[in-house]
PyMOL CGO cylinders between C-alpha atoms (Angstrom):
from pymol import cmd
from pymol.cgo import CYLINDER

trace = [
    CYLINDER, 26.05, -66.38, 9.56, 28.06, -67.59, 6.71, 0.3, 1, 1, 1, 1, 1, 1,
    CYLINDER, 28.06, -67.59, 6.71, 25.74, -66.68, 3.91, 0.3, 1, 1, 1, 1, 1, 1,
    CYLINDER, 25.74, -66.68, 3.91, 25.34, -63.07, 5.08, 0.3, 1, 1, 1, 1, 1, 1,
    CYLINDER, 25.34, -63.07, 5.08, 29.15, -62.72, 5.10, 0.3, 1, 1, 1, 1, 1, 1,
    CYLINDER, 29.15, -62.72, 5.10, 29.38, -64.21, 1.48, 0.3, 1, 1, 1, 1, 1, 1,
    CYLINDER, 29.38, -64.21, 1.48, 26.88, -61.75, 0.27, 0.3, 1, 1, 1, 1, 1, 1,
    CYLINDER, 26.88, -61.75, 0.27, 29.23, -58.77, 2.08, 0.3, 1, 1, 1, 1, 1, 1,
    CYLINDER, 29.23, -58.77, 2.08, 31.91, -60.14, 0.25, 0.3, 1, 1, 1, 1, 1, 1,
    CYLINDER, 31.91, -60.14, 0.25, 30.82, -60.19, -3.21, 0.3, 1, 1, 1, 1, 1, 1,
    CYLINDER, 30.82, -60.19, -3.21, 29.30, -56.85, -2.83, 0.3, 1, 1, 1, 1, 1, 1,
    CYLINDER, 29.30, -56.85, -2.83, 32.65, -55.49, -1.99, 0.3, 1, 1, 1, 1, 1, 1,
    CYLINDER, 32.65, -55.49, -1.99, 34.14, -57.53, -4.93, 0.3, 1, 1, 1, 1, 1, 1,
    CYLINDER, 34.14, -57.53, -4.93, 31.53, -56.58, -7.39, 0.3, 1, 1, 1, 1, 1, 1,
    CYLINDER, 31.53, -56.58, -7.39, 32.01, -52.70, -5.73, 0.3, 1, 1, 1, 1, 1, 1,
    CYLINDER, 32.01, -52.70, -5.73, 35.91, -52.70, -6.52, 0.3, 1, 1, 1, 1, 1, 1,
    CYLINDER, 35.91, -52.70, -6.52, 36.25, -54.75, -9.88, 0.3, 1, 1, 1, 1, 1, 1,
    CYLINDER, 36.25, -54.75, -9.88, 39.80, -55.18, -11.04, 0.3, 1, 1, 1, 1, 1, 1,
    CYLINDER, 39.80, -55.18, -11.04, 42.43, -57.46, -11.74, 0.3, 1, 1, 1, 1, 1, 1,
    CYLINDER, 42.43, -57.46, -11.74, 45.24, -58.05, -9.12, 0.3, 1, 1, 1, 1, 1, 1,
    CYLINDER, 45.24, -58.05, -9.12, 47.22, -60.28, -11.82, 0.3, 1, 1, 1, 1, 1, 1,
    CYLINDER, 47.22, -60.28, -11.82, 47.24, -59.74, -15.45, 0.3, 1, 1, 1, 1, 1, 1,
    CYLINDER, 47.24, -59.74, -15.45, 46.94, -63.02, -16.97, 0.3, 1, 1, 1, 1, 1, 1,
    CYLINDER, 46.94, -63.02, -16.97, 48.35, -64.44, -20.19, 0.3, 1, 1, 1, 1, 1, 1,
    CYLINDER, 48.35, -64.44, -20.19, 45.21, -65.68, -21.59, 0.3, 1, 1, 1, 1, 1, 1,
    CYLINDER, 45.21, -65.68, -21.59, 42.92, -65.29, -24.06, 0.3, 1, 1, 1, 1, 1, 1,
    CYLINDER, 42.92, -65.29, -24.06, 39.26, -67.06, -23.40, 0.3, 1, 1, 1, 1, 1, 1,
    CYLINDER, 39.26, -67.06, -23.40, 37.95, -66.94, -26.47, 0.3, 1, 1, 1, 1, 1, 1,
    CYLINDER, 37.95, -66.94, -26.47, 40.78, -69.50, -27.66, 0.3, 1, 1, 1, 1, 1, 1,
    CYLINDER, 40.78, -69.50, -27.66, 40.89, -73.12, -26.55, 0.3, 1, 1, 1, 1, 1, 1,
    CYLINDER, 40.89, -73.12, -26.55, 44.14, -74.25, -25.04, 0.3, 1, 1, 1, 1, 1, 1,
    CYLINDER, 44.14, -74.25, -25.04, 45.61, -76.28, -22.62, 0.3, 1, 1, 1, 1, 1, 1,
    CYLINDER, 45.61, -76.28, -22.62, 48.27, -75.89, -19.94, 0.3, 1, 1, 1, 1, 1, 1,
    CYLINDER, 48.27, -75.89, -19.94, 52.28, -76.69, -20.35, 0.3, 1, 1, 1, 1, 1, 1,
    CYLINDER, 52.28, -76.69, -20.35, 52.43, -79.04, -17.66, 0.3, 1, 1, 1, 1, 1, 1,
    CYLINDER, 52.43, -79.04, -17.66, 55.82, -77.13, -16.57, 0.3, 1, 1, 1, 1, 1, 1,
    CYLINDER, 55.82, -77.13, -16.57, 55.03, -73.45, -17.07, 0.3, 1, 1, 1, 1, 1, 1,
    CYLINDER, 55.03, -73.45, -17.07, 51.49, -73.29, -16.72, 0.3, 1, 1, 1, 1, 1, 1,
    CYLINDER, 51.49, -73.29, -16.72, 51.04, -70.98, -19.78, 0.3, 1, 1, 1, 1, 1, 1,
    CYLINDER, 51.04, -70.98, -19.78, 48.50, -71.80, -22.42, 0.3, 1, 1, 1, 1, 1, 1,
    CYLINDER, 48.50, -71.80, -22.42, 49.28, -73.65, -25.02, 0.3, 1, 1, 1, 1, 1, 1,
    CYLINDER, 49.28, -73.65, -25.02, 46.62, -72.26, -28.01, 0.3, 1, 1, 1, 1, 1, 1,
    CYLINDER, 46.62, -72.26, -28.01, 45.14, -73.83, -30.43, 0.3, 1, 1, 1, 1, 1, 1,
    CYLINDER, 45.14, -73.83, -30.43, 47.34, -74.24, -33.44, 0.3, 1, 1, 1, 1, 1, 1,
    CYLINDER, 47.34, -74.24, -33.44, 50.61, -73.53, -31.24, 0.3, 1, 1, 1, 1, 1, 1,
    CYLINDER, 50.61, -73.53, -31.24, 53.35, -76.21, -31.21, 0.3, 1, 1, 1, 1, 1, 1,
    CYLINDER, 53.35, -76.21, -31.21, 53.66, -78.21, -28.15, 0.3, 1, 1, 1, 1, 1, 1,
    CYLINDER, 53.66, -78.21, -28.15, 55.45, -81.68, -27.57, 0.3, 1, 1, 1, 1, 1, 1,
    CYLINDER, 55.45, -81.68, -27.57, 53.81, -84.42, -25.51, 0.3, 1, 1, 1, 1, 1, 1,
    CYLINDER, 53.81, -84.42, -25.51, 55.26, -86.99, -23.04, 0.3, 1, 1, 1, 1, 1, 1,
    CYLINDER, 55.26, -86.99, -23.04, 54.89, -90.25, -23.73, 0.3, 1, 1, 1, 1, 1, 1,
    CYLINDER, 54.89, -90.25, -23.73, 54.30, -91.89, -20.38, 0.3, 1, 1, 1, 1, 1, 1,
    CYLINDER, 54.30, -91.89, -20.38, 51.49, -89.94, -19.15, 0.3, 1, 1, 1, 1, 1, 1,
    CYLINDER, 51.49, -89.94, -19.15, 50.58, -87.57, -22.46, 0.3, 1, 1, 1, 1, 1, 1,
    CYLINDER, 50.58, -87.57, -22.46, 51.04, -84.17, -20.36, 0.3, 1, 1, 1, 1, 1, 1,
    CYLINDER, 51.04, -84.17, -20.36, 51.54, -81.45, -22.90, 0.3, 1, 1, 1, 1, 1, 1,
    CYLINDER, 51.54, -81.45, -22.90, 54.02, -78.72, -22.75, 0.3, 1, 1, 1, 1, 1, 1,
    CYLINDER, 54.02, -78.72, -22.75, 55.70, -76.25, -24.82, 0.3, 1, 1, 1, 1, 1, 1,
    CYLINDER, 55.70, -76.25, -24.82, 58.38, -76.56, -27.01, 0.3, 1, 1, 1, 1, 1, 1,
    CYLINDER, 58.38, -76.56, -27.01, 61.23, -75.37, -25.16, 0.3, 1, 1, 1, 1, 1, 1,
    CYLINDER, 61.23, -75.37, -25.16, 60.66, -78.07, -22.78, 0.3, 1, 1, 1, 1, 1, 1,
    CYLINDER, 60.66, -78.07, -22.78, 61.66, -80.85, -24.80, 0.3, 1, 1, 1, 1, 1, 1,
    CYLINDER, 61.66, -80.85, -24.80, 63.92, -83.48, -23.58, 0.3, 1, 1, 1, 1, 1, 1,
    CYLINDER, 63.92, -83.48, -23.58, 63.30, -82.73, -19.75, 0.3, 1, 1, 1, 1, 1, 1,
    CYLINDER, 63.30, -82.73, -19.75, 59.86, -83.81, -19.81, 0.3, 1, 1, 1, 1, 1, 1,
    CYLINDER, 59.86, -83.81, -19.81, 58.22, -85.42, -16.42, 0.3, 1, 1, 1, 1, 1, 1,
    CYLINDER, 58.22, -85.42, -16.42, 61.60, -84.67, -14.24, 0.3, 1, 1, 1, 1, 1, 1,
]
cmd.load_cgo(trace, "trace")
């Protein structure tokens, strides 16, 4: 039955909590995603757009947008 095994498998989950990638995040700041790095972009942080489709990206991607 495919319910019973989803219950196993969040008991295990909930049983061994921890984080198998450390993330670069912080949750209680909104942000968006650099469309080429997938890092946040925070609040307040500078970011450049591209004009054609308005994906957002950091800085340091400038010029070689939507390649």
């Amino acid at each position: 039955n495919h319910a019973t095994k989803a219950r196993q498998v969040l008991q295990v989950c909930e049983r061994n909590l921890q984080d198998a990638t450390q993330l670069n995040y912080d949750f209680r700041n909104p942000f968006v995603v650099c469309g080429a790095t997938f890092t946040p972009i925070y609040c307040g942080q500078k970011e450049v757009s591209c004009p054609y489709c308005m994906a957002r990206f950091v800085p340091d991607i400038a010029g070689k947008l939507c390649s």
